[in-house]
C-alpha positions as MATLAB code, in Angstrom:
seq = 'XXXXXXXXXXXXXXXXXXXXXXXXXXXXXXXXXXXXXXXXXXXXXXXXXXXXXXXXXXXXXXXXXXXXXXXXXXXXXXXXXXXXXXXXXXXXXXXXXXXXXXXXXXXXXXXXXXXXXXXXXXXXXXXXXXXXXXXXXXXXXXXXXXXXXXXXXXXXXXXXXXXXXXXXXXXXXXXX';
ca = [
     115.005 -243.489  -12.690;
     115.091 -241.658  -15.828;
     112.321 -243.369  -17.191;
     109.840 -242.057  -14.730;
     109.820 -238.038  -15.369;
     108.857 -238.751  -19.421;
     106.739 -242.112  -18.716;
     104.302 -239.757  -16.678;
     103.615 -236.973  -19.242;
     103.073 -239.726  -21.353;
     100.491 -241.523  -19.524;
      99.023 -238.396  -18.918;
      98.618 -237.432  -22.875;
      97.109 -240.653  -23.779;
      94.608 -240.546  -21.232;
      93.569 -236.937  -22.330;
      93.406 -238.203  -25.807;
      91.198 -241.285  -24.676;
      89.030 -238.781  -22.861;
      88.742 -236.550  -25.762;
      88.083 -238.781  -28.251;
      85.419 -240.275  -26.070;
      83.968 -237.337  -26.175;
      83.796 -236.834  -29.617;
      82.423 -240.495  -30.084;
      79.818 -239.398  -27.562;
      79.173 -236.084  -28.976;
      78.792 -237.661  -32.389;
      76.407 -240.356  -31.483;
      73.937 -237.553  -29.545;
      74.181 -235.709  -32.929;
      73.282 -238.523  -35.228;
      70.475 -239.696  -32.525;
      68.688 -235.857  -33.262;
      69.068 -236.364  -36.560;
      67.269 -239.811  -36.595;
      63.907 -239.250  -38.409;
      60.839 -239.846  -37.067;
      58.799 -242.931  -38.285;
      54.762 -242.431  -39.458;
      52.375 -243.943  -37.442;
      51.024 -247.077  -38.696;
      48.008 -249.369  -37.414;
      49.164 -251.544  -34.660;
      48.401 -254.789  -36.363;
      50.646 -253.842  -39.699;
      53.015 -257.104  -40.484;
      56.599 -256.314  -39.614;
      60.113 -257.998  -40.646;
      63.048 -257.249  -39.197;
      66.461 -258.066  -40.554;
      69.489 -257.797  -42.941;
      68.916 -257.107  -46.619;
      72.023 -256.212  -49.761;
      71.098 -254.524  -52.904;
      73.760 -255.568  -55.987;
      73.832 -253.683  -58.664;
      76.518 -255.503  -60.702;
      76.636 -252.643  -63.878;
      77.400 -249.747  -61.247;
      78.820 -250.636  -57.836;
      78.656 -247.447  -56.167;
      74.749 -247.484  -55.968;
      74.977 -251.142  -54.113;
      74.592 -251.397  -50.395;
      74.177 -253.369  -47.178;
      71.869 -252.137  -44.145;
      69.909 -253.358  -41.687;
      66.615 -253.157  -42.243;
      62.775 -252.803  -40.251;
      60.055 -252.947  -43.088;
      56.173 -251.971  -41.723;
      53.218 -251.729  -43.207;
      52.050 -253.654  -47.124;
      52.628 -252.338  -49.868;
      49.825 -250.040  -50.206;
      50.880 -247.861  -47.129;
      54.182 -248.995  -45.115;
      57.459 -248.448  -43.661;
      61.341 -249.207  -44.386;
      63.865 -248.020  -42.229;
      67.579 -248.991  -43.085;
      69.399 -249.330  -40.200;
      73.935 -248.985  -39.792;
      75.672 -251.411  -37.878;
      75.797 -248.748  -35.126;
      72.118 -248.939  -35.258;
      71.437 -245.224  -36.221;
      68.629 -244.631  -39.171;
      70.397 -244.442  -41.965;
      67.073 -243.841  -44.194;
      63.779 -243.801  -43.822;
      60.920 -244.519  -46.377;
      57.413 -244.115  -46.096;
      54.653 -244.873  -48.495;
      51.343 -244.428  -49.002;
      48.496 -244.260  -51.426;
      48.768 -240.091  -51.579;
      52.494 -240.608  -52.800;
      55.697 -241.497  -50.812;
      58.909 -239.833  -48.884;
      62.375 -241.007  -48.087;
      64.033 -239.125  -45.632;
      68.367 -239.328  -44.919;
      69.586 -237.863  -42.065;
      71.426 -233.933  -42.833;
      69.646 -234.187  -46.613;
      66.660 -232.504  -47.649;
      63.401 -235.105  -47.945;
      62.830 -236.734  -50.940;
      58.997 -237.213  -52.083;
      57.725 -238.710  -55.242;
      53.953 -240.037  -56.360;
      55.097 -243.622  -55.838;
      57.120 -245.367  -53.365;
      58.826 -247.880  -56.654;
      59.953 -244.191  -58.375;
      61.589 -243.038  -55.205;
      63.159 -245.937  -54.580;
      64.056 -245.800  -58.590;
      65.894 -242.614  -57.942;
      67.440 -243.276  -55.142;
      69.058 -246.448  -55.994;
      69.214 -245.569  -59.644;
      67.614 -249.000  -60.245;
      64.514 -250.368  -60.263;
      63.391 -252.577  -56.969;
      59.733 -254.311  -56.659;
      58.665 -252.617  -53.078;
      55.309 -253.970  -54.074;
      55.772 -257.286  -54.872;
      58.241 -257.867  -51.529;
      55.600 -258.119  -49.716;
      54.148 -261.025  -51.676;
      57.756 -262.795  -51.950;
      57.700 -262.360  -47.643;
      54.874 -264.092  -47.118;
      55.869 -267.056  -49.487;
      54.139 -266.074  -52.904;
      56.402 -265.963  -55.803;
      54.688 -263.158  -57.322;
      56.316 -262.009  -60.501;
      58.077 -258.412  -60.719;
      59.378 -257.497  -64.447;
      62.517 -258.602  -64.796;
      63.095 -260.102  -61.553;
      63.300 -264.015  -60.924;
      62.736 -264.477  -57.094;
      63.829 -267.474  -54.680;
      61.883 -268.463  -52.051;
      63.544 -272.048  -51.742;
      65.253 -271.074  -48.265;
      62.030 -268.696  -46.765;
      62.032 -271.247  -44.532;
      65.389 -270.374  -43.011;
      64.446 -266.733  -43.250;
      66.410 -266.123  -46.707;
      64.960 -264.671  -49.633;
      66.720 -264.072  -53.092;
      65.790 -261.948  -56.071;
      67.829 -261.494  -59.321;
      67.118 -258.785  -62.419;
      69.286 -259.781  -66.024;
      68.817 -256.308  -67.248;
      70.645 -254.186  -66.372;
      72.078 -257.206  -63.672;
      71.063 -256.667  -59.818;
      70.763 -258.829  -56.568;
      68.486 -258.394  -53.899;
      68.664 -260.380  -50.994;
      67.539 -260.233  -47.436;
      68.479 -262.445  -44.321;
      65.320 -261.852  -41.939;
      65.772 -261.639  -37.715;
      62.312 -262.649  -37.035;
      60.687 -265.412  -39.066;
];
């Protein structure tokens, strides 16, 4: 019997804090969906892979990173949109002849005259953009520095490795 008059207020405060919380979790995916930039319109019949991709940078671990990833476009004028597990943008970059722009949700847009220099400082490493687009469709273009492996394409896996300074790009794609 004395269990009852404390095992209610207790029920009682974890369902309030379940509530609450819940609401925060809602309130915070609402914000982070406003915040969500808006992709460039590209020509309907632009190539598209969709997928996982990991950037190593063995020399300085803080700038390496797994996303998601939706890449648009060629590399003349295109699309990449890195995606969280939750599935909210968590950048965008778009390129173009006239220069290119990466934008990160709550930071001020980025812009530079090439999409491989923003990338460069972004990343604070050099990445081939340009030349991704040849390794995805199967030719092992070269990119200074980098020695690509297309071995498992096949199987939607592609692998790219820089000696200097040492870095790892690979990508796992979703649709072959």
């Amino acid at each position: 019997m004395h269990l009852l008059p404390t095992l209610i207020p207790s029920v009682w405060r974890s369902a309030l804090r379940a509530v609450a919380l819940g609401v925060c979790v809602v309130m915070a995916m609402a914000l982070a969906g406003c915040a969500t930039p808006r992709k460039p319109a590209l020509p309907a019949d632009q190539p598209q892979w969709i997928g996982r991709l990991t950037l190593k940078v063995e020399d300085n671990p803080r700038l390496s990173f797994s996303a998601g990833f939706d890449l648009r476009g060629s590399a003349r004028q295109g699309t990449l949109e890195l995606v969280t597990p939750l599935g909210n943008t968590a950048a965008l970059l778009a390129w173009s002849v006239a220069g290119a722009r990466l934008q990160v949700p709550g930071e001020p847009m980025r812009e530079a005259a090439s999409v491989e220099a923003l990338v460069r400082t972004a990343t604070g490493t050099e990445v081939p953009i340009a030349v991704l687009f040849d390794w995805l469709a199967g030719q092992p273009t070269p990119a200074l520095g980098w020695q690509v492996d297309l071995s498992q394409r096949g199987q939607g896996r592609l692998q790219a490795r820089r000696q200097q300074p040492p870095a790892e790009l690979r990508l796992v794609l979703d649709n072959r």
